[in-house]
C-alpha positions in Angstrom: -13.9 -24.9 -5.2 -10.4 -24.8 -3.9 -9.9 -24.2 -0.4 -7.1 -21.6 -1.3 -6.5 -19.8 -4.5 -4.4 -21.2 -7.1 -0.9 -19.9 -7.7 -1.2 -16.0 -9.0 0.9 -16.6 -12.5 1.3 -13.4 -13.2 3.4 -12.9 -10.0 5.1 -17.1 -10.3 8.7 -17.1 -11.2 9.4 -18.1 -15.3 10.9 -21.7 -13.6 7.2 -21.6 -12.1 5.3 -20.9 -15.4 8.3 -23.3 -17.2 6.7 -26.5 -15.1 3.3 -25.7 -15.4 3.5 -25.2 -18.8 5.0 -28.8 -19.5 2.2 -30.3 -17.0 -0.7 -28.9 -19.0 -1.9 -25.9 -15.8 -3.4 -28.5 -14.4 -5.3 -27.4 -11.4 -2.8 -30.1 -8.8 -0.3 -28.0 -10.2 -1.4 -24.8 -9.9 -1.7 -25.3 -6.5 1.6 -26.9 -6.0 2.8 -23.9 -7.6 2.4 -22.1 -3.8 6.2 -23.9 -3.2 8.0 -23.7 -6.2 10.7 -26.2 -4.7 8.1 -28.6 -4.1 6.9 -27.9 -7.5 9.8 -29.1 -9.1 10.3 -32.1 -7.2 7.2 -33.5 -7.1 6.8 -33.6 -10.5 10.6 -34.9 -10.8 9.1 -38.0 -9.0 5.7 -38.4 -10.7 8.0 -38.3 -14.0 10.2 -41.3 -13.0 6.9 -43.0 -11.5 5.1 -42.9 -15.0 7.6 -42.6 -17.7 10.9 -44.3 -16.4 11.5 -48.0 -14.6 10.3 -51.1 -15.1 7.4 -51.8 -14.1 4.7 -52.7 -16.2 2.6 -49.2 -16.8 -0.5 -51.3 -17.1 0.0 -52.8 -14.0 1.1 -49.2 -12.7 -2.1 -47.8 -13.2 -4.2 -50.5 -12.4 -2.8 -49.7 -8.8 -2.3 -45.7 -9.0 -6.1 -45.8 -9.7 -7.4 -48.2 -7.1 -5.4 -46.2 -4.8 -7.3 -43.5 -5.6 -10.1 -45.4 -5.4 -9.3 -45.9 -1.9 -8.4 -42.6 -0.8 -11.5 -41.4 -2.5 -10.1 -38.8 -4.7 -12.0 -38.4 -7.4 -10.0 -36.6 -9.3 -7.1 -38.7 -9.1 -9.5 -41.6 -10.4 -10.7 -39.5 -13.2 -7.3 -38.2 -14.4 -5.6 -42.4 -14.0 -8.7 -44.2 -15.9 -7.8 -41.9 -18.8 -4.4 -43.0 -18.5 -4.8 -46.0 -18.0 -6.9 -46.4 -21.4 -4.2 -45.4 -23.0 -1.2 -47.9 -21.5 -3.5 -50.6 -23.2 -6.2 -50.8 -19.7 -9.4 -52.4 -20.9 -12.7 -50.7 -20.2 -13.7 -54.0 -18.4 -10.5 -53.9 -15.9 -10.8 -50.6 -15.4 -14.4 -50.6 -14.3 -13.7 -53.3 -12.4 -11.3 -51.5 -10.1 -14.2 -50.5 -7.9 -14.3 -53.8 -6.4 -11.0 -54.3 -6.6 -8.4 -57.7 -6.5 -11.8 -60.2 -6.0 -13.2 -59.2 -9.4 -12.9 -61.5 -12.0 -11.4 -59.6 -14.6 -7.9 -59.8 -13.2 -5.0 -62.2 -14.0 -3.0 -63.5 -10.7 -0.1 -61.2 -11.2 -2.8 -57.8 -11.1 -4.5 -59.4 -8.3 -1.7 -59.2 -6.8 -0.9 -56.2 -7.5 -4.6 -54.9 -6.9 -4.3 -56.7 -2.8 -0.9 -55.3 -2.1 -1.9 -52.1 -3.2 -5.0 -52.2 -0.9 -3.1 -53.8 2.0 -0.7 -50.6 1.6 -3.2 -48.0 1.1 -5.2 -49.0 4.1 -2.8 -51.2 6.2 0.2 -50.2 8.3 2.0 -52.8 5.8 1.0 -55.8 3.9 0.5 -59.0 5.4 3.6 -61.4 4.6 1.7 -63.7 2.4 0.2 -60.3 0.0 3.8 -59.3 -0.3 5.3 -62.9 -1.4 2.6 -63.1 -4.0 3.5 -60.0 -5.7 6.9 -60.2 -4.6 6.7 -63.7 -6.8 5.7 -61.8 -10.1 7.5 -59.3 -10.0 11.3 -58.0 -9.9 12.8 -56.4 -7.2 13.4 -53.1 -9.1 9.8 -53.0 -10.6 8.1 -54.2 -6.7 10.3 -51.0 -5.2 8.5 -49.2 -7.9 5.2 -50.3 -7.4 5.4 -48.9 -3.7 6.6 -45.8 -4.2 4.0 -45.2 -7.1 1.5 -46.8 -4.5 3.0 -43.9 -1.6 3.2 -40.8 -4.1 -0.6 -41.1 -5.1 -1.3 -41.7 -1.3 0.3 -38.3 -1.1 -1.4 -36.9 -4.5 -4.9 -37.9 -3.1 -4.4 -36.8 -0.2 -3.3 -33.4 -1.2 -6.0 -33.0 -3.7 -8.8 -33.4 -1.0 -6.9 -31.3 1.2 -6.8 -28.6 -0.7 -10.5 -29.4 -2.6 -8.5 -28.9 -6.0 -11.2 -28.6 -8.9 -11.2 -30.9 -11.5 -10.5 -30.0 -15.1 -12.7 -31.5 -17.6 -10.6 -31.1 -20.9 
């Protein structure tokens, strides 16, 4: 159960109702809903993280979800497998996120991916020879966009423990 109550819609403004009506209610939203500006903002990024760039959107969820993984949010996890089935993630890579970059089902390019995204969940910032080997696969514009993605879901799980935001099963 949340640790505060979801946004009162019946007192939100119509911008409010607008943008949680074109994210689906979800609960993370709902509760975002408390700042309106943030609102709006936040979902301004997570747009441009998922739907505009260039990196790879497998590749992008392989590493929203093991960040997840890592910040134990379990609703993030839930919500990003789900997605990541349907950018073309195979059951068997997506399973084997739990173990992360060491797991066999991953080519060199997603285990790089899969260590830098470790080394920046958990590490101040990645070791020099994690961030050539990504940085070797992948182009400046999309490795920028890997990070950022990487950040924002530190942020998302982060807020979604916070804040104890229940998960929707639909």
């Amino acid at each position: 159960m949340a640790r505060i109550p979801y946004v009162d819609e019946d007192s939100a403004s119509k911008r409010t109702l607008d943008v949680l009506e074109k994210n689906g209610d979800r609960n993370i939203f709902r509760m975002l809903a408390h700042s309106e500006s943030h609102l709006v903002n936040y979902c301004r990024l997570g747009n441009a993280i998922r739907f505009q760039g260039a990196l790879d959107p497998a590749l992008r969820e392989l590493a929203i979800t093991r960040t997840g993984i890592l910040c134990r949010s379990d609703y993030e996890v839930i919500a990003h497998k789900r997605i990541a089935r349907r950018v073309g993630v195979s059951d068997e890579k997506i399973a084997a996120l739990e173990e992360g970059a060491s797991a066999s089902a991953y080519d060199e390019v997603e285990r790089a991916v899969l260590e830098f995204t470790d080394e920046v969940v958990t590490m101040d910032r990645p070791r020099d020879n994690v961030f050539r080997a990504v940085a070797g696969h992948l182009s400046a514009e999309a490795l920028v966009e890997l990070q950022i993605a990487i950040g924002y879901y530190i942020m998302t799980s982060k807020f979604l423990r916070t804040f104890d935001i229940d998960l929707q099963t639909d």
